[in-house]
Structure formats: C-alpha cells, structure tokens
mmCIF file of the N, C-alpha and C atoms, coordinates in Angstrom:
data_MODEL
# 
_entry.id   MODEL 
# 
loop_
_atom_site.group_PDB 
_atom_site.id 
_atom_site.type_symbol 
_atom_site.label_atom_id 
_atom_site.label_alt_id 
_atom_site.label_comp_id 
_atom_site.label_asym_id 
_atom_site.label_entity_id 
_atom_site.label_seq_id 
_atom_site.pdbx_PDB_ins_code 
_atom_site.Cartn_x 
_atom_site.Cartn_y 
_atom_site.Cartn_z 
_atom_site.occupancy 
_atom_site.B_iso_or_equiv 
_atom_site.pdbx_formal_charge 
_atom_site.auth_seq_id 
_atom_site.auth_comp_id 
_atom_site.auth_asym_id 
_atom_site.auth_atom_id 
_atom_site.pdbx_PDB_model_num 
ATOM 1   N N  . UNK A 1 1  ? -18.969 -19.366 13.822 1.00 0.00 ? 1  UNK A N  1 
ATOM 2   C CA . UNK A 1 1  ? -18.757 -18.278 14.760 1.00 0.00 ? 1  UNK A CA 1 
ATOM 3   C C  . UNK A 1 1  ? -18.161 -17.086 14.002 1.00 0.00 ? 1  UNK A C  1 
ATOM 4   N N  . UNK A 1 2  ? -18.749 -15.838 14.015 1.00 0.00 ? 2  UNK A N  1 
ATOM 5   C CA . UNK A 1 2  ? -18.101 -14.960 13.516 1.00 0.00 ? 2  UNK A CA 1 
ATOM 6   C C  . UNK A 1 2  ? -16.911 -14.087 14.023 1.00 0.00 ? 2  UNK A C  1 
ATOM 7   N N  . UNK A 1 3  ? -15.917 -13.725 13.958 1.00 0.00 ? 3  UNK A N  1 
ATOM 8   C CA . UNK A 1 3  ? -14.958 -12.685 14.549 1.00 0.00 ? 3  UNK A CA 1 
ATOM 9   C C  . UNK A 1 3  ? -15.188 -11.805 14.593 1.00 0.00 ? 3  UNK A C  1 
ATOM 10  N N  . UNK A 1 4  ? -15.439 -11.085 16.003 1.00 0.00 ? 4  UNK A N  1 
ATOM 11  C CA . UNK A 1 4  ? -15.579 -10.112 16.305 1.00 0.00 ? 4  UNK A CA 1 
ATOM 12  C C  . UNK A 1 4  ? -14.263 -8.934  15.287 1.00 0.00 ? 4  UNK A C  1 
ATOM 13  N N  . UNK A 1 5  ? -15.001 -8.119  14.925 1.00 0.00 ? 5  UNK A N  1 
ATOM 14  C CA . UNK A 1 5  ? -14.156 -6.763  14.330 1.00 0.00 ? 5  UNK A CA 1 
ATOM 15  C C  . UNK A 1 5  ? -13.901 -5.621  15.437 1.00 0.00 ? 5  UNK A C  1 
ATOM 16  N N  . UNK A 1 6  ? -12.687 -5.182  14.700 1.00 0.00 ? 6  UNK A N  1 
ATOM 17  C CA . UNK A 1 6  ? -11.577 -4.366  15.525 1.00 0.00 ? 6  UNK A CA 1 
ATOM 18  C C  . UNK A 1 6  ? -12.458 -3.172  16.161 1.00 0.00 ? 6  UNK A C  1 
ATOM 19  N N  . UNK A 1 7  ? -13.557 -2.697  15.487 1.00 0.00 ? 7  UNK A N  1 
ATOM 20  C CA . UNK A 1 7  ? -14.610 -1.445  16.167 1.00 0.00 ? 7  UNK A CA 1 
ATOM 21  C C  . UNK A 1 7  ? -15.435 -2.321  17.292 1.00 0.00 ? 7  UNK A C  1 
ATOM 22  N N  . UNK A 1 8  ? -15.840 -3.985  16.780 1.00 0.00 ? 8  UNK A N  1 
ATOM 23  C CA . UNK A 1 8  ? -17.075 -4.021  17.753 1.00 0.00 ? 8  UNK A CA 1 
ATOM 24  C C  . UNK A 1 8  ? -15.625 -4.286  18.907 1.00 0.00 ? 8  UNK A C  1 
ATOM 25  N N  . UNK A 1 9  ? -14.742 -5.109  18.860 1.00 0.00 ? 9  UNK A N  1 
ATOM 26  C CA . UNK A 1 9  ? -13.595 -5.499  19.875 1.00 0.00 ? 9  UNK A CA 1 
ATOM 27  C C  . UNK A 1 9  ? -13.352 -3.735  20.918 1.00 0.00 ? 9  UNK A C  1 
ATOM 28  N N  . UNK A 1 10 ? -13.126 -2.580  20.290 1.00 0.00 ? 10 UNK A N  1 
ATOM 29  C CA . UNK A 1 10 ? -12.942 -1.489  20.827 1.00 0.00 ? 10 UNK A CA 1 
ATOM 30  C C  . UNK A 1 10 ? -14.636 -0.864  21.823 1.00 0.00 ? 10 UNK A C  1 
ATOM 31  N N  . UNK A 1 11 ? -15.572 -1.391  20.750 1.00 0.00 ? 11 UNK A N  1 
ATOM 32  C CA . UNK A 1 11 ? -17.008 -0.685  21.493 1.00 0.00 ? 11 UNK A CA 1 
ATOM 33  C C  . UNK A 1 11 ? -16.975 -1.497  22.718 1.00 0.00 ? 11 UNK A C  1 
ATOM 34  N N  . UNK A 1 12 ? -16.532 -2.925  22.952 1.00 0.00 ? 12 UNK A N  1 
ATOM 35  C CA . UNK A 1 12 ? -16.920 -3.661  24.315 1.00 0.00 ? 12 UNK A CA 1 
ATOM 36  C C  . UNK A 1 12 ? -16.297 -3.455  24.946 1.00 0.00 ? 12 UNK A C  1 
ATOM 37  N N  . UNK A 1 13 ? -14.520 -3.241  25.020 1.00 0.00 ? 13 UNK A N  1 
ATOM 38  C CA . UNK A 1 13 ? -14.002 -3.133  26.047 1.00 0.00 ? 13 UNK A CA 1 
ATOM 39  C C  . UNK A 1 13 ? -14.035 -1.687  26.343 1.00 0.00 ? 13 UNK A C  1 
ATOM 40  N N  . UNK A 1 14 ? -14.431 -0.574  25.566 1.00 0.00 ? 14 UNK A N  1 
ATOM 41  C CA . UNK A 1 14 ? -14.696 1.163   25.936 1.00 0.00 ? 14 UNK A CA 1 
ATOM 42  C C  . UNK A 1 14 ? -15.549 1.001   26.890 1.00 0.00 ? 14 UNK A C  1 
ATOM 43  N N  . UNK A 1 15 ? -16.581 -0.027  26.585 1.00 0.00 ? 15 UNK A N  1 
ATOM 44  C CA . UNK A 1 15 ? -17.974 0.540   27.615 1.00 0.00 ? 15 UNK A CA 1 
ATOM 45  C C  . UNK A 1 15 ? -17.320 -0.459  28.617 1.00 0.00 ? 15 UNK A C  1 
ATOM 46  N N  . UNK A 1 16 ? -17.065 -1.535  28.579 1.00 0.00 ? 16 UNK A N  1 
ATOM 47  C CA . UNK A 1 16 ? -16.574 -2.138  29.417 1.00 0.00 ? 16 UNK A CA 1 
ATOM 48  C C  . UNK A 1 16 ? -15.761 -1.573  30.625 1.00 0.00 ? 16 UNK A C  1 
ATOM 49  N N  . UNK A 1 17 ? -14.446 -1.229  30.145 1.00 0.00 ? 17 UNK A N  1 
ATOM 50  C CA . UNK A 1 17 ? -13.292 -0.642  30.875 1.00 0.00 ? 17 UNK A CA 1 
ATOM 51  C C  . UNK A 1 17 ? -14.292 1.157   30.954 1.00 0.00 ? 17 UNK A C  1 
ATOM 52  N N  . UNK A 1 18 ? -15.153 1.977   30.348 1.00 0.00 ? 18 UNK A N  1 
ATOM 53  C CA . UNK A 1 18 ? -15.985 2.891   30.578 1.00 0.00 ? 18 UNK A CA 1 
ATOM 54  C C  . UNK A 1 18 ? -16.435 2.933   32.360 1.00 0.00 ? 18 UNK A C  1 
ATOM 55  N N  . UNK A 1 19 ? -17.245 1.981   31.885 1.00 0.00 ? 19 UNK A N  1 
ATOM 56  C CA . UNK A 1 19 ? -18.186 1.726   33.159 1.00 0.00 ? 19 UNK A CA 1 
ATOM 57  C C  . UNK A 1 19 ? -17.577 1.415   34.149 1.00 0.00 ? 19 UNK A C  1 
ATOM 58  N N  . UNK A 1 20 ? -16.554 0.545   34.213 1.00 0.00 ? 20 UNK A N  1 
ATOM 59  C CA . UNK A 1 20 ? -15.447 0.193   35.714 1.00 0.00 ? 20 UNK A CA 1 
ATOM 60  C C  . UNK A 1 20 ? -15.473 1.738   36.107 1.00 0.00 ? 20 UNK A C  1 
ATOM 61  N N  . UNK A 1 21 ? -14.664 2.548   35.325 1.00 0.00 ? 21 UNK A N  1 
ATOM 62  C CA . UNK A 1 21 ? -14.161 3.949   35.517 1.00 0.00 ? 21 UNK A CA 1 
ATOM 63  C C  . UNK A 1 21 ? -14.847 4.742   35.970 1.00 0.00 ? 21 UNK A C  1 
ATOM 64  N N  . UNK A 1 22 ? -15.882 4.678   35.450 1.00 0.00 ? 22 UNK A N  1 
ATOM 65  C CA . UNK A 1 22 ? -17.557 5.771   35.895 1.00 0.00 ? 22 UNK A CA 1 
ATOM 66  C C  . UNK A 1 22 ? -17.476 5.367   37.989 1.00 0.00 ? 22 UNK A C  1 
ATOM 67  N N  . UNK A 1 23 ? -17.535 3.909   37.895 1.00 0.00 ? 23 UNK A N  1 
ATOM 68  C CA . UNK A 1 23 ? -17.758 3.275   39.133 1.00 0.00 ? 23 UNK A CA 1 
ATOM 69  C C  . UNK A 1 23 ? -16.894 3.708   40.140 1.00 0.00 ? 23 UNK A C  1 
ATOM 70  N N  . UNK A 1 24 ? -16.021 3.513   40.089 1.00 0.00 ? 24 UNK A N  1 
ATOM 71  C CA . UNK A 1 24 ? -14.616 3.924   40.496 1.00 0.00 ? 24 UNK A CA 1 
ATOM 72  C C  . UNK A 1 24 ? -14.544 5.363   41.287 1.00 0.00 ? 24 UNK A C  1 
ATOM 73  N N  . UNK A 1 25 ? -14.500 6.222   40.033 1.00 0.00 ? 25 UNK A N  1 
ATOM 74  C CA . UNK A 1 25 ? -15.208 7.504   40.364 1.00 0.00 ? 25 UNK A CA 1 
ATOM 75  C C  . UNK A 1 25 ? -16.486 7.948   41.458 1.00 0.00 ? 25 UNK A C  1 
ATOM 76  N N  . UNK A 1 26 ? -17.168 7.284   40.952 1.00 0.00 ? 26 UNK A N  1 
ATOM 77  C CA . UNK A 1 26 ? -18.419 7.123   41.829 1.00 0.00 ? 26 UNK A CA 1 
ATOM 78  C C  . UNK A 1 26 ? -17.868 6.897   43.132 1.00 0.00 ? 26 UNK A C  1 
ATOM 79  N N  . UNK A 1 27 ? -17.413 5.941   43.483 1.00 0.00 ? 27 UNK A N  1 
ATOM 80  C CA . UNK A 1 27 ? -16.274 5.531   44.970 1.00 0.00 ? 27 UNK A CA 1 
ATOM 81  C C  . UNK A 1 27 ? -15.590 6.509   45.373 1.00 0.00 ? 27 UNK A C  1 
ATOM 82  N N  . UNK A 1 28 ? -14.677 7.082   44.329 1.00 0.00 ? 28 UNK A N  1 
ATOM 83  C CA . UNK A 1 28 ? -14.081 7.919   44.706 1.00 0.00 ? 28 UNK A CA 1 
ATOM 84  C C  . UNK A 1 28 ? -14.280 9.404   45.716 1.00 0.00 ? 28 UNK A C  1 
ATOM 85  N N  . UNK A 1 29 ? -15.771 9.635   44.837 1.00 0.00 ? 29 UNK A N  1 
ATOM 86  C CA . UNK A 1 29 ? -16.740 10.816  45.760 1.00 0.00 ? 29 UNK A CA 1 
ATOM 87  C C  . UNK A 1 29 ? -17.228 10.664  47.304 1.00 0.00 ? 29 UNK A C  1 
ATOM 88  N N  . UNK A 1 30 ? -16.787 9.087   47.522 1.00 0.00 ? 30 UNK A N  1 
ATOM 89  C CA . UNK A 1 30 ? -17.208 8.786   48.589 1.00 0.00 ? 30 UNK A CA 1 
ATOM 90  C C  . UNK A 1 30 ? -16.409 9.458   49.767 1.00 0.00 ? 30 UNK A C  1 
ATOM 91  N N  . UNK A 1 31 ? -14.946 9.304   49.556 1.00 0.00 ? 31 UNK A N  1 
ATOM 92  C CA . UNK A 1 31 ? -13.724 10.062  50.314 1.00 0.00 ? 31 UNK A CA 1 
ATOM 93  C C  . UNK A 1 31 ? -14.326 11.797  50.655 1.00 0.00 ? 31 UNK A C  1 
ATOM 94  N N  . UNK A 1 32 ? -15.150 11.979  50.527 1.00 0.00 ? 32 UNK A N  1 
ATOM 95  C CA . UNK A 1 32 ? -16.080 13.620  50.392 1.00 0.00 ? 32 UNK A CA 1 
ATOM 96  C C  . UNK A 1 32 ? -16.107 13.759  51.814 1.00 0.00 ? 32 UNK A C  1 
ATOM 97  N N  . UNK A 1 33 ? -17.191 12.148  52.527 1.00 0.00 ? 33 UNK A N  1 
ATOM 98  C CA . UNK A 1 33 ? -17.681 12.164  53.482 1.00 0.00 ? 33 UNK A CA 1 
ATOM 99  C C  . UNK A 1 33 ? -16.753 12.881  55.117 1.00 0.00 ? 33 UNK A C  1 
ATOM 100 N N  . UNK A 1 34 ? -17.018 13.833  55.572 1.00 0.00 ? 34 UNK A N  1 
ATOM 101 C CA . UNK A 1 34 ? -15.799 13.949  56.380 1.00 0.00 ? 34 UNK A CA 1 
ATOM 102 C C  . UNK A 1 34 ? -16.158 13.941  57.435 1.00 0.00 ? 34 UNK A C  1 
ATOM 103 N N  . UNK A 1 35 ? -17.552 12.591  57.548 1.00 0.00 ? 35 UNK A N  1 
ATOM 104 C CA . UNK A 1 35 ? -17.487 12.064  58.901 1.00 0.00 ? 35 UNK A CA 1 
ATOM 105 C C  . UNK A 1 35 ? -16.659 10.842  59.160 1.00 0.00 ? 35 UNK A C  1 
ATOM 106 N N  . UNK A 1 36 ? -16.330 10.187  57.357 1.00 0.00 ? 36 UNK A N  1 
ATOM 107 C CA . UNK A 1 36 ? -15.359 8.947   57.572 1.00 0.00 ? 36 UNK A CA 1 
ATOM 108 C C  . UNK A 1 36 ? -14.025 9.212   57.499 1.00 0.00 ? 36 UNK A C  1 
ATOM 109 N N  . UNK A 1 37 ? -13.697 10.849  56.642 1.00 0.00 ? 37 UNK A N  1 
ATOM 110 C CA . UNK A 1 37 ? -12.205 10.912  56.285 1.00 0.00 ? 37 UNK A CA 1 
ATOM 111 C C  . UNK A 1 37 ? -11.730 12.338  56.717 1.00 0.00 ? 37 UNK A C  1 
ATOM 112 N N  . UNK A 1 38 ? -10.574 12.644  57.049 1.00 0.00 ? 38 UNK A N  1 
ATOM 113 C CA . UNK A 1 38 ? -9.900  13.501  56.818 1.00 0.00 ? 38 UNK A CA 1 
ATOM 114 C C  . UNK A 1 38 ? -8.842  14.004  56.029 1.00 0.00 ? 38 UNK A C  1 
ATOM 115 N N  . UNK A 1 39 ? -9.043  15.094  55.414 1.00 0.00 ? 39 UNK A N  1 
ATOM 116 C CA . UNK A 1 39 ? -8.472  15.619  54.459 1.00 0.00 ? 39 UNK A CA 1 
ATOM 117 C C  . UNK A 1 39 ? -8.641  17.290  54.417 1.00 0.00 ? 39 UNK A C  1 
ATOM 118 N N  . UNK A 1 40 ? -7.593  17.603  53.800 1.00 0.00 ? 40 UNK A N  1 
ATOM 119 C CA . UNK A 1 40 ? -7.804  19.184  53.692 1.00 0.00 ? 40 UNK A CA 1 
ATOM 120 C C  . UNK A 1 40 ? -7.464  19.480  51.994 1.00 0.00 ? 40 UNK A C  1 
ATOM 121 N N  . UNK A 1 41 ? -7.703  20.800  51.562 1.00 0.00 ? 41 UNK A N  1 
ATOM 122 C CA . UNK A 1 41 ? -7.761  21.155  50.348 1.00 0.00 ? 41 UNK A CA 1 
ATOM 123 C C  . UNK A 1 41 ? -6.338  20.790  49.134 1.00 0.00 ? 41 UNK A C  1 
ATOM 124 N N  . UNK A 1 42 ? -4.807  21.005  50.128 1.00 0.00 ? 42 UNK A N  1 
ATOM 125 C CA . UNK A 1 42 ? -3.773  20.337  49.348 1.00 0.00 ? 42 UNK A CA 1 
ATOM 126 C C  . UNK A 1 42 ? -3.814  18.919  48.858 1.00 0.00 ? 42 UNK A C  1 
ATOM 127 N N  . UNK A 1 43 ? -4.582  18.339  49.680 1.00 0.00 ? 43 UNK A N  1 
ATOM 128 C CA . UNK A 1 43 ? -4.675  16.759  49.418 1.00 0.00 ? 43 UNK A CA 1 
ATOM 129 C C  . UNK A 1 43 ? -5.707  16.342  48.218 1.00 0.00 ? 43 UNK A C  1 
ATOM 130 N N  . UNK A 1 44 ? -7.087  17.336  47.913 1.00 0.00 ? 44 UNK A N  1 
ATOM 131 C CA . UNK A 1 44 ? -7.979  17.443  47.252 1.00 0.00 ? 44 UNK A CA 1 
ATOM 132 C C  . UNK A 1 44 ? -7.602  17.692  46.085 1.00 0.00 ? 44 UNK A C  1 
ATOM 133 N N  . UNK A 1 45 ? -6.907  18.684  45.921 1.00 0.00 ? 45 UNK A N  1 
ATOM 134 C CA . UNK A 1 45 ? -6.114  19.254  44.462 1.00 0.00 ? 45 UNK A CA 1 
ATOM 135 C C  . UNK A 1 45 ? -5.134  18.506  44.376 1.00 0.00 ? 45 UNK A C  1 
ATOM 136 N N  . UNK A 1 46 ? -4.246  17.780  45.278 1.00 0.00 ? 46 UNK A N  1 
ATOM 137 C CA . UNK A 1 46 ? -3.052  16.825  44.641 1.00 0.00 ? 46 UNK A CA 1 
ATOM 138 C C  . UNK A 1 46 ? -3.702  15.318  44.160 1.00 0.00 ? 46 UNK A C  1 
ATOM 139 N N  . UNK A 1 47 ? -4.875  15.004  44.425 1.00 0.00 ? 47 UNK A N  1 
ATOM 140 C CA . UNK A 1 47 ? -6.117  14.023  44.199 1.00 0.00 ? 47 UNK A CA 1 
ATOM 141 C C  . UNK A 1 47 ? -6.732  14.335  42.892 1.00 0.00 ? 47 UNK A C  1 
ATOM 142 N N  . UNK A 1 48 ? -6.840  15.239  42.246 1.00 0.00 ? 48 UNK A N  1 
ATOM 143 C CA . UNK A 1 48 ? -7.883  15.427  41.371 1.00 0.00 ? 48 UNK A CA 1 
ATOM 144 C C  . UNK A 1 48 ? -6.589  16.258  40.017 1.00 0.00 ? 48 UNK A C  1 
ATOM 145 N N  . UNK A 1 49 ? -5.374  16.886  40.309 1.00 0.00 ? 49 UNK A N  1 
ATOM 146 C CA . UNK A 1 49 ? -4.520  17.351  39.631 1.00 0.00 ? 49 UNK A CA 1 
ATOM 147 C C  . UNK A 1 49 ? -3.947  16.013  38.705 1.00 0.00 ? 49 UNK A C  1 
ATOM 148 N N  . UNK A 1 50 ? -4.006  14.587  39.635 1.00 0.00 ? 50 UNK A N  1 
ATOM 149 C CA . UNK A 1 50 ? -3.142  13.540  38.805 1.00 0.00 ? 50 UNK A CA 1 
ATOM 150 C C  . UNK A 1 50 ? -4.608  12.970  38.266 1.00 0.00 ? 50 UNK A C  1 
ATOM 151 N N  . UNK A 1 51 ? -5.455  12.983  38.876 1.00 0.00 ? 51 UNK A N  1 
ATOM 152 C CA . UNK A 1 51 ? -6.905  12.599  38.025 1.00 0.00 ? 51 UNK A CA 1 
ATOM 153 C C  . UNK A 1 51 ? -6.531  13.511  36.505 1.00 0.00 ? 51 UNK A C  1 
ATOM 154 N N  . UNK A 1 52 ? -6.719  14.424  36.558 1.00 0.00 ? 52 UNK A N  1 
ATOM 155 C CA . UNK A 1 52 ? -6.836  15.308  35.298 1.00 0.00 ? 52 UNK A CA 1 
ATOM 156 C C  . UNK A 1 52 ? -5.695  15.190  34.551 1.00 0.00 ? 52 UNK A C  1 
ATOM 157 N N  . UNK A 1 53 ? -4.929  14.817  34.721 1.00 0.00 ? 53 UNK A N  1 
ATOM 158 C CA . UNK A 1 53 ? -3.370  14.850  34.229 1.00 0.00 ? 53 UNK A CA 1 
ATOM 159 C C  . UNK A 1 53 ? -3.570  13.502  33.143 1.00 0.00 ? 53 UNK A C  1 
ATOM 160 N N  . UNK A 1 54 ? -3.563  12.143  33.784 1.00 0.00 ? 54 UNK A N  1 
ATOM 161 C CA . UNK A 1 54 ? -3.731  11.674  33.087 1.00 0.00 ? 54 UNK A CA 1 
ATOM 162 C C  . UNK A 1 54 ? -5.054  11.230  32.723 1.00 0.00 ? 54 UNK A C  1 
ATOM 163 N N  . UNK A 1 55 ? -5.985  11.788  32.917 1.00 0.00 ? 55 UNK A N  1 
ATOM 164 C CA . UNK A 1 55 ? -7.264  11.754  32.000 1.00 0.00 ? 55 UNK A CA 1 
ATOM 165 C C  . UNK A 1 55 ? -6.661  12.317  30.635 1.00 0.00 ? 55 UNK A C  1 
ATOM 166 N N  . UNK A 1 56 ? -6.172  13.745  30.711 1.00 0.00 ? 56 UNK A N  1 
ATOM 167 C CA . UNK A 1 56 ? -5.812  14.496  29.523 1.00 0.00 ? 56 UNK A CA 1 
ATOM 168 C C  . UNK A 1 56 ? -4.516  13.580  28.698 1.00 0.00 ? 56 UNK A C  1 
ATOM 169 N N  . UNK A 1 57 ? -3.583  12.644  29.288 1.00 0.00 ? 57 UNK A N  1 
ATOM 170 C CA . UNK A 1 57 ? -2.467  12.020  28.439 1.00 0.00 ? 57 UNK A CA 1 
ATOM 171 C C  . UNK A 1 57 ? -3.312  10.805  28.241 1.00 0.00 ? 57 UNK A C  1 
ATOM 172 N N  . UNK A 1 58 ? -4.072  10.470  28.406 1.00 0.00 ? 58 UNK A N  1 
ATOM 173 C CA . UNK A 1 58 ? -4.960  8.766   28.072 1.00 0.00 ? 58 UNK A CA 1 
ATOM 174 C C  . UNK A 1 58 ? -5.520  9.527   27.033 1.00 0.00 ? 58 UNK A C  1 
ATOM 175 N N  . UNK A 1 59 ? -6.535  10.842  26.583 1.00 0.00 ? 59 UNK A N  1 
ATOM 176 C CA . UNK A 1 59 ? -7.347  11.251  25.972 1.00 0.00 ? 59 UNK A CA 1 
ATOM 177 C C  . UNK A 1 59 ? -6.153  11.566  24.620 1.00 0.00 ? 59 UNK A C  1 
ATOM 178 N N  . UNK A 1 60 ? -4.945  12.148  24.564 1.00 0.00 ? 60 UNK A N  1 
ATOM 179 C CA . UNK A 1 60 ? -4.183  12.621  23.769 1.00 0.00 ? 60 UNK A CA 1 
ATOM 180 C C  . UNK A 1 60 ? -3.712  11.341  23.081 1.00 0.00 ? 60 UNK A C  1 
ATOM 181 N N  . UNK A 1 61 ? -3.750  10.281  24.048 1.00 0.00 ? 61 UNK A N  1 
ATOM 182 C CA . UNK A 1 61 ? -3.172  8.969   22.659 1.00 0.00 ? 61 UNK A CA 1 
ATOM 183 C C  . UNK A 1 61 ? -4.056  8.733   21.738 1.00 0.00 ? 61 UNK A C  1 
ATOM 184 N N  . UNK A 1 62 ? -5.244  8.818   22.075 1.00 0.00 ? 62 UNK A N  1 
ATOM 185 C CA . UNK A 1 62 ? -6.326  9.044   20.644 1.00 0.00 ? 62 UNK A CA 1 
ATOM 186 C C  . UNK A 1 62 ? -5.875  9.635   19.259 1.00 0.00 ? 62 UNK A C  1 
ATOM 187 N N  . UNK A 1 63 ? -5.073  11.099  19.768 1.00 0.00 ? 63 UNK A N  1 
ATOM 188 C CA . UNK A 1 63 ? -4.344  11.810  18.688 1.00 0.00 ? 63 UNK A CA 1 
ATOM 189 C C  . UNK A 1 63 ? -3.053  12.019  19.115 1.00 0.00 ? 63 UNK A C  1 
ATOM 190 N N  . UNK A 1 64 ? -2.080  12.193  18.233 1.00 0.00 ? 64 UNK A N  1 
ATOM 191 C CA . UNK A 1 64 ? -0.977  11.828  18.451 1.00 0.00 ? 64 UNK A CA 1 
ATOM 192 C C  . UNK A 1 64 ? -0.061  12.833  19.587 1.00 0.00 ? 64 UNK A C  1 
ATOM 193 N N  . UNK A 1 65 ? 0.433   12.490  20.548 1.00 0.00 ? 65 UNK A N  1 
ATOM 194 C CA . UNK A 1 65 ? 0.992   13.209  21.521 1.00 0.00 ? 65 UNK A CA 1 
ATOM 195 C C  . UNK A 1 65 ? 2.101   12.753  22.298 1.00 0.00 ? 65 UNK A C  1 
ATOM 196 N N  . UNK A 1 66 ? 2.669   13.196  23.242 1.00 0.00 ? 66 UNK A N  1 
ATOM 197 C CA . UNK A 1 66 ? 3.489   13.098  24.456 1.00 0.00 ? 66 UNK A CA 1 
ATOM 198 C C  . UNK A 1 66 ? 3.308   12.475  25.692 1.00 0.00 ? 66 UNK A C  1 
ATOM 199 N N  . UNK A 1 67 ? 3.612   11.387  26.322 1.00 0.00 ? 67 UNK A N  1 
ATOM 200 C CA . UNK A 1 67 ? 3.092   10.944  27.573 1.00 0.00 ? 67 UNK A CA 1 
ATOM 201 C C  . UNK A 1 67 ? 4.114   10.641  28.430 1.00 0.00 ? 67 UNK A C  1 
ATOM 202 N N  . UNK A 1 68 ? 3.865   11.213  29.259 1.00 0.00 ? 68 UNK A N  1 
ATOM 203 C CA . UNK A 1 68 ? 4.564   11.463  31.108 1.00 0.00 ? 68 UNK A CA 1 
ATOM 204 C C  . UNK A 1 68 ? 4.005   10.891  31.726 1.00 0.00 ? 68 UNK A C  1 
ATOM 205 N N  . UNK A 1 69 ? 4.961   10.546  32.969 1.00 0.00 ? 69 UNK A N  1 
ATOM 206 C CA . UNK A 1 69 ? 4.504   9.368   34.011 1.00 0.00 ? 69 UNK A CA 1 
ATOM 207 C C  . UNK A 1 69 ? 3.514   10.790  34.932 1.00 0.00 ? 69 UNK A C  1 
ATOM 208 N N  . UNK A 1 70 ? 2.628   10.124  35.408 1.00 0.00 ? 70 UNK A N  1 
ATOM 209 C CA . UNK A 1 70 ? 1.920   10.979  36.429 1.00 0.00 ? 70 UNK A CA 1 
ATOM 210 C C  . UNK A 1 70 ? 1.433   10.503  37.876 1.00 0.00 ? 70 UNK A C  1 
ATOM 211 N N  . UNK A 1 71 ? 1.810   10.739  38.476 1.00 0.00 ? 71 UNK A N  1 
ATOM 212 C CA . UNK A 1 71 ? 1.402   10.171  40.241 1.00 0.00 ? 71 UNK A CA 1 
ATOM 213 C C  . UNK A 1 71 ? 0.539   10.845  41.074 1.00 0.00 ? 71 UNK A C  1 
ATOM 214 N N  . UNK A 1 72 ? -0.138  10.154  41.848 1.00 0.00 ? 72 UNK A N  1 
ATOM 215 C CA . UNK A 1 72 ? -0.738  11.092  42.758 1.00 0.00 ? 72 UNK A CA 1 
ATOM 216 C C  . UNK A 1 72 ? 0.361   11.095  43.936 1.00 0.00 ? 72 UNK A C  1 
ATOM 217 N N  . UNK A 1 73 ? 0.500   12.040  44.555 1.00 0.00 ? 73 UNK A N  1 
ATOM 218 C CA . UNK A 1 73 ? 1.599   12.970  45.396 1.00 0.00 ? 73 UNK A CA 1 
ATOM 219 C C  . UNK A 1 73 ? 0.973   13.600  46.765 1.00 0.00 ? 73 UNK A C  1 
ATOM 220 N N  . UNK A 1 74 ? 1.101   13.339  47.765 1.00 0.00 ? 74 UNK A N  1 
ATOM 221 C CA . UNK A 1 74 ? 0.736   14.236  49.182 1.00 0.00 ? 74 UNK A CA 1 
ATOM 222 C C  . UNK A 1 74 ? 2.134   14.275  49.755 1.00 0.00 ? 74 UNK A C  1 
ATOM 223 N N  . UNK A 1 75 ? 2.093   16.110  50.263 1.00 0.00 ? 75 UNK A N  1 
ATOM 224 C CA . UNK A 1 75 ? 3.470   16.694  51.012 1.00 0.00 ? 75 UNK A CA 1 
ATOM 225 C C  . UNK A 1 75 ? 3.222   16.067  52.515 1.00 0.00 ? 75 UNK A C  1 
ATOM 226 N N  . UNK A 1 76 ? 4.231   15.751  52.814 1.00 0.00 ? 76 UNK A N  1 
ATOM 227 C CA . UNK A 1 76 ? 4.372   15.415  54.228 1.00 0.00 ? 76 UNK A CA 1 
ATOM 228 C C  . UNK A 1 76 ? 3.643   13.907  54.661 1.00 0.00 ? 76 UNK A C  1 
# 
C-alpha cells in the first residue's frame, strides 16, 4: 500500500471539504426565495458580511496573517 503524500492528502480533502462548501452555498441561495422566507436587506448584508469576513481570514492562513473570531450577527 502506498502512503498517500502531504499534496495528494491536501488535493482530496480541498476538493473534498471544496465541494461540501460549493453545496452549502448552493443551499444557501435558497433563503432568496421570499415566498418561503422573510428577510430584509440588514439581515442580507449581516449574512454575507460574516460570509466574506471569514472567507478572507480562511484565505489569509494560506499566507501568513491575523485571525479574528467572526459571527454572523442580526440587530434585534
């Protein structure tokens, strides 16, 4: 049996843990529908502000950086 190496170990679980994420997302667009949900625009941007937040601190551990806790947040 050969051992898997540290690139092929990183290529399976990228596409792996990739594709969950893609999916996810995909779901996520579903919350759009606003015959099933309600929502207004603060909730949209406090939804997609902690999306981007830590998309950008997951993407920065690649190269060396700073990481903060990040939450998604609705007022009231």
């Amino acid at each position: 049996m050969v051992e898997e190496s540290k690139k092929q170990r990183f290529r399976r679980l990228a596409k792996s843990r990739g594709d969950r994420l893609l999916k996810e997302i995909n779901l996520l667009g579903n919350l759009a529908n606003k015959k099933n949900y309600e929502y207004d625009q603060p909730d949209v941007d406090a939804l997609f502000s902690a999306i981007e937040a830590e998309l950008w601190e997951t993407k920065s551990k690649f190269d060396p950086g700073v990481k903060s806790e990040r939450r998604v947040e609705f007022d009231g």
